[in-house]
C-alpha positions as CSV (number, residue, x, y, z in Angstrom):
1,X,-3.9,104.1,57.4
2,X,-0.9,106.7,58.0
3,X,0.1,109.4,55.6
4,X,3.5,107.2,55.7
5,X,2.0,104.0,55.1
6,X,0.0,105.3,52.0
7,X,2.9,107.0,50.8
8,X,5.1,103.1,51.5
9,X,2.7,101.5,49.3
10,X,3.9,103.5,46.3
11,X,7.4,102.0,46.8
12,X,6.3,99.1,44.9
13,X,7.1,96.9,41.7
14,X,3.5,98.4,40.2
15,X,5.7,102.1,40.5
16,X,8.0,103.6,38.2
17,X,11.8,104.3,39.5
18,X,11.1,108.3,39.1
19,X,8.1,108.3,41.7
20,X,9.6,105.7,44.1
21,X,13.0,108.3,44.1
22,X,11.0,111.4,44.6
23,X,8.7,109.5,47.6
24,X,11.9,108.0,49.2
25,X,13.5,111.6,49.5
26,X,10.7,112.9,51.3
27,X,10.3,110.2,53.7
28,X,14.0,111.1,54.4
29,X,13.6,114.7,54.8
30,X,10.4,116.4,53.3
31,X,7.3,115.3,55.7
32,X,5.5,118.3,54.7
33,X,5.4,117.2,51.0
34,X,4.9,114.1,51.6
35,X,2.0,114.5,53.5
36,X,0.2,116.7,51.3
37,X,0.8,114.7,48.5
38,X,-0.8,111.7,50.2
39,X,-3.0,112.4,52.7
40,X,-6.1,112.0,50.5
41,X,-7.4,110.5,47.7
42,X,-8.3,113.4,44.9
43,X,-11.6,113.1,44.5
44,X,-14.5,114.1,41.6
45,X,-15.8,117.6,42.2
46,X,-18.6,119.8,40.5
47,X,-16.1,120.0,37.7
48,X,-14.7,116.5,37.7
49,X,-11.0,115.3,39.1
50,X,-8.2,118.6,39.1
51,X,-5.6,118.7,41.4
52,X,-1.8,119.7,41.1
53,X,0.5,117.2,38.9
54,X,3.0,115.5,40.8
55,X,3.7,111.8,42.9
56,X,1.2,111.1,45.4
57,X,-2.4,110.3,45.6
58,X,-3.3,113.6,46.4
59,X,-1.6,114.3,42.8
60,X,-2.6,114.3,39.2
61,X,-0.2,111.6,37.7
62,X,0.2,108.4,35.5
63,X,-1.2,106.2,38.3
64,X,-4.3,108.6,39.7
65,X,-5.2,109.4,36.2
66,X,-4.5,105.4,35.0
67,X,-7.2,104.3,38.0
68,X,-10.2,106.5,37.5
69,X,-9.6,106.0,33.6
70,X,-9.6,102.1,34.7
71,X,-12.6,102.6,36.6
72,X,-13.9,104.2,33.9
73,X,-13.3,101.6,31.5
74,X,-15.0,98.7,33.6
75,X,-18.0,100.5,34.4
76,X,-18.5,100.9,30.4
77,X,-17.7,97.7,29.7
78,X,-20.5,96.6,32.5
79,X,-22.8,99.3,31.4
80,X,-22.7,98.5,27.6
81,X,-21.6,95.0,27.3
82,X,-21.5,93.1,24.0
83,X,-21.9,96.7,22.3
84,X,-19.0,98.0,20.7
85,X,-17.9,101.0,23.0
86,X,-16.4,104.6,21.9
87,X,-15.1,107.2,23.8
88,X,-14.0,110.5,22.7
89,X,-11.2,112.2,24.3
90,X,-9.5,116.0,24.1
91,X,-6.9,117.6,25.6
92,X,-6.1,121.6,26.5
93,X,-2.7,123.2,26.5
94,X,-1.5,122.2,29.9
95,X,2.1,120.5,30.8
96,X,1.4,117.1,30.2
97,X,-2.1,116.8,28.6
98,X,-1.2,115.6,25.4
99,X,0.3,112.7,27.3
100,X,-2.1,112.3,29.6
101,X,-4.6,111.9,26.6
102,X,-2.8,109.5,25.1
103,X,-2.2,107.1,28.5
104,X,-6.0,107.5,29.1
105,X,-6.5,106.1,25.5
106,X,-4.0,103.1,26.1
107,X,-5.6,102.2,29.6
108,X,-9.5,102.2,27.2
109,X,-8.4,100.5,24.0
110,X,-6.0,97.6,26.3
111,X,-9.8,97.2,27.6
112,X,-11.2,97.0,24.2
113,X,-12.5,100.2,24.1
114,X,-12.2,102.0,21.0
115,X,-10.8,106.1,20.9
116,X,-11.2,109.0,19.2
117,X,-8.7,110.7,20.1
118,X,-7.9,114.2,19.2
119,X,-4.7,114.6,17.4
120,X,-4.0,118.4,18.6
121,X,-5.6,120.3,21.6
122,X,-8.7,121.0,21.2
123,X,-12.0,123.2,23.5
124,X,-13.8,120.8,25.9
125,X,-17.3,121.8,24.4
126,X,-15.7,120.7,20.8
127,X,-15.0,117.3,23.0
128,X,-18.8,117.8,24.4
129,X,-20.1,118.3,21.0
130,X,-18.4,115.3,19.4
131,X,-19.5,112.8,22.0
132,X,-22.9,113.2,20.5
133,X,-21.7,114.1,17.0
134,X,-19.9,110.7,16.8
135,X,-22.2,108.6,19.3
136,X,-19.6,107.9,21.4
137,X,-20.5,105.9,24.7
138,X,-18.6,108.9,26.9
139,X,-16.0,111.6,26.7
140,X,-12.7,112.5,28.5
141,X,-11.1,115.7,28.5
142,X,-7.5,116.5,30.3
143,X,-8.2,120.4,31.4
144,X,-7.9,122.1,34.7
145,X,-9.9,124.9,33.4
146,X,-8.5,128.1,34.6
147,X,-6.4,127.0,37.3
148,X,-2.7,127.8,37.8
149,X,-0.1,126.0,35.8
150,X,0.5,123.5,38.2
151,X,-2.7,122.4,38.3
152,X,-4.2,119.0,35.3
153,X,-7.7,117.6,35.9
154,X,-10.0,115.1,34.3
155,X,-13.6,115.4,33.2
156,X,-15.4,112.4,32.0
157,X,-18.5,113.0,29.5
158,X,-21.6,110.3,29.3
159,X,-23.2,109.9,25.9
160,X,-26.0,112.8,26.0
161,X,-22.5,115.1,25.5
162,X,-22.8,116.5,29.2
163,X,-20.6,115.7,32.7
164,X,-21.6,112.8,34.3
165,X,-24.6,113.3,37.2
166,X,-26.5,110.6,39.5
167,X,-26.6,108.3,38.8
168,X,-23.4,107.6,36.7
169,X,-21.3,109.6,38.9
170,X,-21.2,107.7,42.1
171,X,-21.4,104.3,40.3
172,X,-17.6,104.9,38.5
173,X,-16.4,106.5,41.4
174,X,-17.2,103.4,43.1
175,X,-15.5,101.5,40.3
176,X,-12.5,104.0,40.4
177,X,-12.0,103.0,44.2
178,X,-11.8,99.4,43.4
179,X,-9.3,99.6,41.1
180,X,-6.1,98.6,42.6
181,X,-3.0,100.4,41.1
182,X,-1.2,96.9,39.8
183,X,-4.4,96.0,37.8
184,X,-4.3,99.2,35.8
185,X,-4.1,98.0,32.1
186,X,-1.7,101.0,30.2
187,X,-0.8,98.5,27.1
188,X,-2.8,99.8,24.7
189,X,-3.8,98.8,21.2
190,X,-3.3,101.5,19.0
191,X,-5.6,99.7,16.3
192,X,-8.8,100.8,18.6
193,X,-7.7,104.7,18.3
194,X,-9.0,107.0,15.1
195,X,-7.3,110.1,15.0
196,X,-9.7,113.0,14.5
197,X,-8.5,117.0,14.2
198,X,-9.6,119.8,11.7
199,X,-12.8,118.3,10.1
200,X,-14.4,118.1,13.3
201,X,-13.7,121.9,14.0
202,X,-15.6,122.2,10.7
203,X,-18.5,120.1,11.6
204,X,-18.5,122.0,15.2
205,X,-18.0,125.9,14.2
206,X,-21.0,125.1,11.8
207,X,-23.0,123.8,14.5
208,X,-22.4,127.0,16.9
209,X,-22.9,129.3,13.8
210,X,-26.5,127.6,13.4
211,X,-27.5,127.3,16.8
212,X,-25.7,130.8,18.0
213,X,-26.9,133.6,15.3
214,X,-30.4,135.5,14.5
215,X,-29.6,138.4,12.2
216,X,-30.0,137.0,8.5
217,X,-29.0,139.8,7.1
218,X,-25.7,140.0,9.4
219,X,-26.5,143.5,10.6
220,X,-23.3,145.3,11.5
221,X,-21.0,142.7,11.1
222,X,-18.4,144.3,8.7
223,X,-18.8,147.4,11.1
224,X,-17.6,145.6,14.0
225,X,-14.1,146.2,15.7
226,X,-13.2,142.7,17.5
227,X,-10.6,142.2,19.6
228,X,-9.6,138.5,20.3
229,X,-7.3,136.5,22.5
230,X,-7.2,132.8,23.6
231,X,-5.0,133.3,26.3
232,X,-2.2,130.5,25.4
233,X,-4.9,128.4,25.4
234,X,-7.1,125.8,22.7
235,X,-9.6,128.4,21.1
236,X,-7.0,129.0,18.7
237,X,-8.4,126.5,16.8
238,X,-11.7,127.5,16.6
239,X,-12.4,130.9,17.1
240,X,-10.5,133.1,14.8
241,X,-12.5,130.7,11.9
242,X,-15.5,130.9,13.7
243,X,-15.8,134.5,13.3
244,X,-14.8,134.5,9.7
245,X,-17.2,132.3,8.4
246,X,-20.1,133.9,10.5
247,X,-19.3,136.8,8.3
248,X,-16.8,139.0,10.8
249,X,-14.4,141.0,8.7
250,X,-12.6,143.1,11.1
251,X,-11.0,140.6,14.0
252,X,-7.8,141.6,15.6
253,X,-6.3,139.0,17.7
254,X,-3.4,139.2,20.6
255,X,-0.5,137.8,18.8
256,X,1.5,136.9,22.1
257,X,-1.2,135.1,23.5
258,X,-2.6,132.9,20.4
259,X,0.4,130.9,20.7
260,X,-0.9,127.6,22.8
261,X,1.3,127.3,26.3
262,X,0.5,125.4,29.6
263,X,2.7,128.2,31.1
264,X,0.8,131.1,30.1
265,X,3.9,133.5,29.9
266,X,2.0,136.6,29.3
267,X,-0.4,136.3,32.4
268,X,-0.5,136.2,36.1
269,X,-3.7,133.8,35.7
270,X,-5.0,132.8,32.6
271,X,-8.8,133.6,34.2
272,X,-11.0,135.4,32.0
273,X,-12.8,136.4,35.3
274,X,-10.1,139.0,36.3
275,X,-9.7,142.3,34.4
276,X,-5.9,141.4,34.2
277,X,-6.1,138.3,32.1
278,X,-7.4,140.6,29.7
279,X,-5.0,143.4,29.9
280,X,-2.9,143.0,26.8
281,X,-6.7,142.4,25.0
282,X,-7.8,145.8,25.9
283,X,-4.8,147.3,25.3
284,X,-5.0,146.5,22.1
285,X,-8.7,147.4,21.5
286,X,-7.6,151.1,23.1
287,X,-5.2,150.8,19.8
288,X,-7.7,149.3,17.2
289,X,-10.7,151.1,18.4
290,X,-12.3,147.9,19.6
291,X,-15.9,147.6,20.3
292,X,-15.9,144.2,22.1
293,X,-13.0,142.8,23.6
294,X,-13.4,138.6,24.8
295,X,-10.6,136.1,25.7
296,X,-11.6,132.6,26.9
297,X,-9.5,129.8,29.4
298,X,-7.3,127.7,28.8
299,X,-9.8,124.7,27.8
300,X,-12.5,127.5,25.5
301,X,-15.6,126.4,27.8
302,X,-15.4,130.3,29.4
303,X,-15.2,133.7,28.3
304,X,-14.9,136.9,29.6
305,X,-16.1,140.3,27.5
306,X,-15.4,143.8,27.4
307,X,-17.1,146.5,26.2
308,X,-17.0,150.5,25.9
309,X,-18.7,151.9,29.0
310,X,-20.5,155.3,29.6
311,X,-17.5,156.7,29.5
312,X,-16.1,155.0,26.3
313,X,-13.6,152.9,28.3
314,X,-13.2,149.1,27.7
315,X,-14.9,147.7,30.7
316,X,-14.7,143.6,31.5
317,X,-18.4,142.6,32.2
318,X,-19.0,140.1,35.0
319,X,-20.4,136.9,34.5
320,X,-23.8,137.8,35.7
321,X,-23.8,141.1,33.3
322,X,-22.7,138.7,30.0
323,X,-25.6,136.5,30.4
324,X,-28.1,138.7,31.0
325,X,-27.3,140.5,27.9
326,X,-27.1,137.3,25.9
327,X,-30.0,135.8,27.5
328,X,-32.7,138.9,27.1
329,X,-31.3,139.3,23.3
330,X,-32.2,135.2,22.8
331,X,-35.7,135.5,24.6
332,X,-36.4,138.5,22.4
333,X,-35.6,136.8,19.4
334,X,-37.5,133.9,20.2
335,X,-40.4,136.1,20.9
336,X,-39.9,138.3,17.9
337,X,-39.9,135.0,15.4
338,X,-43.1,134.1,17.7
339,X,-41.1,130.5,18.6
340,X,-42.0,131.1,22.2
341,X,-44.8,128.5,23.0
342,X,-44.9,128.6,27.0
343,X,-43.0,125.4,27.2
344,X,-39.6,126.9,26.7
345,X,-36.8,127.1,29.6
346,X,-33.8,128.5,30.2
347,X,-31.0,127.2,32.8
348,X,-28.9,128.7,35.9
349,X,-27.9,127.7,39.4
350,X,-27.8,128.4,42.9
351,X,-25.2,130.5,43.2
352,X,-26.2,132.7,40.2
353,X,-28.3,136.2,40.0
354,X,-31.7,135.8,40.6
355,X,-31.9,138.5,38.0
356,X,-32.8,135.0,35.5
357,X,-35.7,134.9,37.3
358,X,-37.2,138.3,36.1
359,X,-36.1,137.8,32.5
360,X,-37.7,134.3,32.1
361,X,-40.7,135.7,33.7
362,X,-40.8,138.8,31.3
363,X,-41.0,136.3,28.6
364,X,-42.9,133.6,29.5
365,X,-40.0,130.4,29.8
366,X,-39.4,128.6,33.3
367,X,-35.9,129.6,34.4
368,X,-34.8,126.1,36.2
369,X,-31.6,126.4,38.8
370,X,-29.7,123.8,39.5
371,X,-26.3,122.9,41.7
372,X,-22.6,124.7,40.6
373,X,-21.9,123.1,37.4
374,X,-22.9,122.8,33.8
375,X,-23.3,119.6,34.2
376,X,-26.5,119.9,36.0
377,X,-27.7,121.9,33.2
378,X,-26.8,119.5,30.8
379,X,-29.2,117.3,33.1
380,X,-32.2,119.7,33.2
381,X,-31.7,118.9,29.1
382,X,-32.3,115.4,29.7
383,X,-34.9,115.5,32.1
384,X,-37.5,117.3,30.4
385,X,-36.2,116.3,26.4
386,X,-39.5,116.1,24.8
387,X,-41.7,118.1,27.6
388,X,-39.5,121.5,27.6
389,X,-37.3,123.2,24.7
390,X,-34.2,124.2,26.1
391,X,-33.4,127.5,24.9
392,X,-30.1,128.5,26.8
393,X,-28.3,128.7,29.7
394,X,-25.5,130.0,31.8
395,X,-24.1,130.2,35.9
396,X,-22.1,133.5,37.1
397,X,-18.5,132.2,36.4
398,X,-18.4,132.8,32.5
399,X,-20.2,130.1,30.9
400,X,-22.7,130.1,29.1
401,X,-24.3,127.9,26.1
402,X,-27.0,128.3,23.4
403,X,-29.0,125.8,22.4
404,X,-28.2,122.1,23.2
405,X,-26.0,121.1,20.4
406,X,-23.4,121.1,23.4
407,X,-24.1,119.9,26.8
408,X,-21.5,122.0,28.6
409,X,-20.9,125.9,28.5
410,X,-19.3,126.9,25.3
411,X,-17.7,129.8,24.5
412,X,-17.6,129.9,20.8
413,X,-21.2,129.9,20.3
414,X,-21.3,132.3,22.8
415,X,-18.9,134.4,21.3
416,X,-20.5,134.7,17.7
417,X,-23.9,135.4,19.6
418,X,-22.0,138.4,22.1
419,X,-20.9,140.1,18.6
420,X,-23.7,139.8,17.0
421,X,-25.4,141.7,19.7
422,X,-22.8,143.7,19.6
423,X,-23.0,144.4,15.9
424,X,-26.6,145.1,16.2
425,X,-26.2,147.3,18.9
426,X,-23.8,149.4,17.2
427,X,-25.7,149.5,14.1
428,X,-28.5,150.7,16.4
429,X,-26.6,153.5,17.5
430,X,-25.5,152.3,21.1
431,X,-23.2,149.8,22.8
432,X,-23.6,146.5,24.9
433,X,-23.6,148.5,27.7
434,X,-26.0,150.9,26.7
435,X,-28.4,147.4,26.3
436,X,-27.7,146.2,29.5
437,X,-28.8,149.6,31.0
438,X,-31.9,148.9,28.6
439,X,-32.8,145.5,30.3
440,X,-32.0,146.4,33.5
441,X,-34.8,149.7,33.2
442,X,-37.1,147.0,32.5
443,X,-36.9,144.4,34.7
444,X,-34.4,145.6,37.8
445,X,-30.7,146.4,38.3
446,X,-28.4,143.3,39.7
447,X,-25.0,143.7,40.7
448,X,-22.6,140.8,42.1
449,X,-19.2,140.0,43.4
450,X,-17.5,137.2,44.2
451,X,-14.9,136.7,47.2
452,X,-12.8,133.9,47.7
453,X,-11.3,132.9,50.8
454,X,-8.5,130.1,50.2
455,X,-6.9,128.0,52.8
456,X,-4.4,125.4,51.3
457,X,-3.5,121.7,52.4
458,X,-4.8,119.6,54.9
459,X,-4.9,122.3,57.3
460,X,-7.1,124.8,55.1
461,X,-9.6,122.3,54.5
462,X,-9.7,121.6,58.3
463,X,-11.0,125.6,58.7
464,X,-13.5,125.5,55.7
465,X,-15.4,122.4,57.2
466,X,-15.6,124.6,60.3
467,X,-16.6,127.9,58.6
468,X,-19.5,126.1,57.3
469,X,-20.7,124.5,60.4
470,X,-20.2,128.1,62.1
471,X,-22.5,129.5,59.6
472,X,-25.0,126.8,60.3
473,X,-25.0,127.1,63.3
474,X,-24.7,130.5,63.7
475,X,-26.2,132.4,60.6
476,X,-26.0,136.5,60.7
477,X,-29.0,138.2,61.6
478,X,-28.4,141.2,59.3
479,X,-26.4,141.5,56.3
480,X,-25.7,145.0,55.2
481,X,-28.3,146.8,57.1
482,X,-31.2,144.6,56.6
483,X,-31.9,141.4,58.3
484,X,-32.2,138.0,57.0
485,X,-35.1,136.7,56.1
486,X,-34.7,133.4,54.6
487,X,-31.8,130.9,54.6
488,X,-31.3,128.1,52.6
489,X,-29.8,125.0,53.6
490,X,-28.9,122.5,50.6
491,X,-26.8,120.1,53.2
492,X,-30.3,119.7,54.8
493,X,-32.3,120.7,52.0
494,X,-34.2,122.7,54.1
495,X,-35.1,126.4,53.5
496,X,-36.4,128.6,57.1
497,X,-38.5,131.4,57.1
498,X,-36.6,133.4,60.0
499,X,-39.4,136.0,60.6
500,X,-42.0,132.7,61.4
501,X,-39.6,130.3,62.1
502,X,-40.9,127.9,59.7
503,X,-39.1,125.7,58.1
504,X,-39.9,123.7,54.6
505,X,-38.0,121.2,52.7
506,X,-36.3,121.3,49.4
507,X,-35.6,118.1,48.1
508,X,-35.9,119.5,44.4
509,X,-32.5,120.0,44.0
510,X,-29.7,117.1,45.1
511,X,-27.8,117.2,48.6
512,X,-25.0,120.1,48.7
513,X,-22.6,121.8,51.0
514,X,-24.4,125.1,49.8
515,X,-25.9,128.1,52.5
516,X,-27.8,130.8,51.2
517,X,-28.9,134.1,52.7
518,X,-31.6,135.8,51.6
519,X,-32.2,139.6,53.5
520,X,-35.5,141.4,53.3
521,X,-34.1,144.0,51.0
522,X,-33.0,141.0,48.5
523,X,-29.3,140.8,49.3
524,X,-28.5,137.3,48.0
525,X,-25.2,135.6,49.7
526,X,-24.8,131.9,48.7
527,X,-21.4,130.2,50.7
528,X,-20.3,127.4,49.0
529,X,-16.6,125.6,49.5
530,X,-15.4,125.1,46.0
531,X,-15.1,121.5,44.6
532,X,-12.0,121.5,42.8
533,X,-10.0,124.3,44.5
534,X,-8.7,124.8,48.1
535,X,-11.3,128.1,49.5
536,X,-14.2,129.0,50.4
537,X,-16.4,131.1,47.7
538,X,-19.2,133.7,48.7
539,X,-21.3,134.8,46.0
540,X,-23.4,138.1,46.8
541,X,-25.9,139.5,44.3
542,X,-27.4,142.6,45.3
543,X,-30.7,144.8,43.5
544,X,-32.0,148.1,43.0
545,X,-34.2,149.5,40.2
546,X,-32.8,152.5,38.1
547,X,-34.9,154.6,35.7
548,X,-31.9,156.6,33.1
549,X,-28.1,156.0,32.5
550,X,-27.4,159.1,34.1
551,X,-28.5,157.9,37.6
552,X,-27.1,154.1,36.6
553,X,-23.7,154.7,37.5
554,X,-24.8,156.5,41.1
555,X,-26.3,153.2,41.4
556,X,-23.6,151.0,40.8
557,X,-21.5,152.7,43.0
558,X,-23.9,152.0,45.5
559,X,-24.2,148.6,45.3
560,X,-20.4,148.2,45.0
561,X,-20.2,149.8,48.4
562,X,-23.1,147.3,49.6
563,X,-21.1,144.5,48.5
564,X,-17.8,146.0,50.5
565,X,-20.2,145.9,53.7
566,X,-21.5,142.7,53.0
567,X,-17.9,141.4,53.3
568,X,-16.8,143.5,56.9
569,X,-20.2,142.1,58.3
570,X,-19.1,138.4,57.2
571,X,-15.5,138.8,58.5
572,X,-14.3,137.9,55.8
């Protein structure tokens, strides 16, 4: 079928007059938006259905959003039938999620699916944490995590509180593709919905609180100089309380930015991942004499921190460096209160530092990896409930959870665990970044980047299927002075020793459009094309060991520079 003919079928009774306007104009005299706007169907990534809001199939709107909650509605009512079936849903800040939450709760309830809907915008991990809170048959949340303003998605939840996974996953996209627009129910019966708002913030922020702190006696907490911001975005609602009833006394937030908008005025990207997102934060903290500085996206599932460096400048961590540091002060609490029993693990995933590895190891927990996504982590929870004890987990792009109270990252229990560290570490006489120097002595120095390549529309997509087959077909020899030694193939799940030419199979770990490079030095450089944006992401994790702070920051500069040559050898 034709871009045009797709694009014809929306031209339809089943349509409202709005869409059937906007789709007539561009057959007139706009092919270019008409054709990205329905060349495809969107489809469910690592991080569920996101796409830009607008007419079209390729488009988050009424009718995209109305089928996969349809399809979503009929596989519960298949899965669970004759039970009586709940369904949490949450919304973040974005144009148009409030609505969007409430269609998606007409569509379940004119199915006889009863809501919980929340009245006000509210974290997805909140959302994750109530599914299980409330035994609630699955979860929705509207969010487009960090994306552009443009940009709405849809995560759906199953009942352990974590994104759906195999086999759940395929089966309601199968049932999504079956619905046909006109048998979309969006009647709803608002009898099935129960409203829910503040007193599950209070049942959640004492969940994090429990599962998130060690210190009984709250060492350094009135000493420590917090600066907070939310970004326009839902932890608003949670955070600022959070802290306060850990015991937090001195918490200055960004003013501008604690004021909830899908357009995030203050910001070029409302990423905690870039240094800028965090700008107004720091600026602050330079004021306040901050000693930790964190901001989380739009929907509160990441977080980005910022600490005083060697220098006493407010530095923004990467992803990698965060969960080291809150990972290595778990383990050693664990070990400390003697809970470690050998049948402990923690979580990552492929495209993470290996540097998880070497702290499991120094502690004696499995570190288990799975694909992109905390959803797979939420299924290494599953898996092994009642073999392993999950102790925590987290993946390079700022996430990270402790303890499975939530099933997805969750960045308010990770921010009252960061400041305690913090707090301790300052009553100790050093800073976060002091302790990372400290672990890194012990068990080797990581440093990573990330580099995106993006390449937009039908066209873009086009030249990302053909990077990838050039890279499998024609892997580099040598990466950054020093030749590869092993590369991983998740596609294939097949992993070749290039010095013997041996090749093994990995069929521990599901089917992906993943590559990794391993050199003999132990350059890491995973190429994956991302599932819910339009590029191409390399992650590289490069090593060294270091023996003082005085020669760390020699040693950072040199792997900086490796990173910059990993990139000219790649092209990219």
């Amino acid at each position: 079928m034709t871009t045009l003919e797709k694009a014809q079928l929306w031209l339809t009774d089943t349509f409202d007059d709005d869409t059937k306007s906007i789709i007539k104009q561009w057959i007139a005299g706009n092919p270019d938006e008409l054709e990205d706007s329905f060349y495809r169907e969107l489809e469910f990534g690592t991080g569920g259905m996101r796409g830009i809001m607008g007419v079209g199939t390729n488009r988050l709107n009424r009718y995209t959003l109305g089928q996969a909650t349809q399809g979503l509605a009929n596989y519960l009512n298949s899965q669970f039938a004759g039970e009586e079936i709940k369904v949490a849903i949450a919304y973040d800040v974005r144009n148009n999620s409030k609505e969007f939450g409430k269609m998606c709760a007409d569509v379940l309830t004119a199915n006889g699916i009863k809501v919980l809907l929340f009245k006000e915008h509210r974290p997805t991990p909140e959302l994750s944490f109530t599914v299980r809170d409330k035994k609630c048959n699955a979860g929705i949340v509207l969010t487009a995590s960090h994306n552009p303003p443009e940009y709405n998605g849809y995560k759906v939840y199953w009942n352990d509180g974590a994104q759906i996974v195999p086999p759940h996953d395929a089966a309601i996209i199968k049932e999504v593709y079956a619905v046909k627009f006109e048998e979309i129910k969006f009647t709803g019966n608002d009898e099935l919905i129960e409203w829910i708002g503040e007193e599950q913030d209070d049942v959640y922020i004492d969940a994090c609180i429990e599962n998130s702190l060690y210190q009984e006696d709250k060492v350094g907490y009135d000493n420590l100089n917090i600066v907070f911001t939310s970004i326009h975005g839902t932890t608003y609602t949670t955070v600022p309380q959070a802290l306060k009833k850990a015991g937090f006394t001195k918490i200055d937030l960004v003013k501008e930015q604690m004021i909830p908008s899908g357009n995030f005025p203050t910001v070029a990207s409302p990423n905690p991942e870039e240094p800028a997102a965090l700008e107004m934060a720091m600026d602050l903290a330079r004021i306040t004499n901050g000693d930790i500085v964190i901001g989380t996206d739009p929907d509160g599932d990441r977080l980005g921190i910022a600490v005083r460096n060697l220098d006493g400048e407010i530095q923004l961590l990467n992803g990698n460096q965060c969960n080291t540091i809150l990972t290595y002060y778990i383990l050693d609490q664990w070990q400390k209160a003697g809970r470690i029993t050998g049948k402990e693990f923690i979580g990552s995933t492929i495209v993470t530092s290996d540097v998880f590895f070497d702290v499991a190891e120094k502690f004696g927990v499995d570190c288990k990896v799975g694909l992109t996504g905390f959803k797979w982590i939420g299924k290494m929870i599953r898996d092994f409930e009642g073999e392993e004890k999950f102790i925590c987990g987290g993946e390079e792009s700022f996430g990270f959870m402790t303890g499975d109270f939530v099933r997805d990252k969750d960045s308010c229990g990770s921010i009252l665990l960061a400041c305690e560290i913090a707090a301790w570490c300052k009553a100790n006489g050093k800073t976060m970044y002091q302790y990372m120097i400290e672990i890194y002595k012990e068990i080797g120095m990581y440093y990573e980047g990330l580099i995106n390549v993006v390449k937009r529309g039908r066209t873009g997509a086009e030249e990302i299927v053909e990077m990838m087959r050039e890279f499998r077909e024609n892997p580099p020899k040598s990466i950054a002075g020093s030749p590869v030694a092993e590369i991983k193939d998740f596609q294939e799940q097949s992993m070749v020793n290039v010095a013997t030419d041996m090749k093994s199979v990995m069929d521990d770990i599901p089917k992906s459009n993943v590559l990794i490079w391993y050199t003999e030095d132990g350059t890491k450089v995973c190429v994956r094309p991302s599932g819910t944006e339009p590029k191409i992401k390399f992650y590289v994790s490069v090593k060294d060991s270091v023996n003082s702070e005085a020669e760390f920051s020699l040693k950072l500069k040199q792997l900086e520079h490796k990173i910059v040559q990993v990139k000219a050898d790649l092209k990219l």
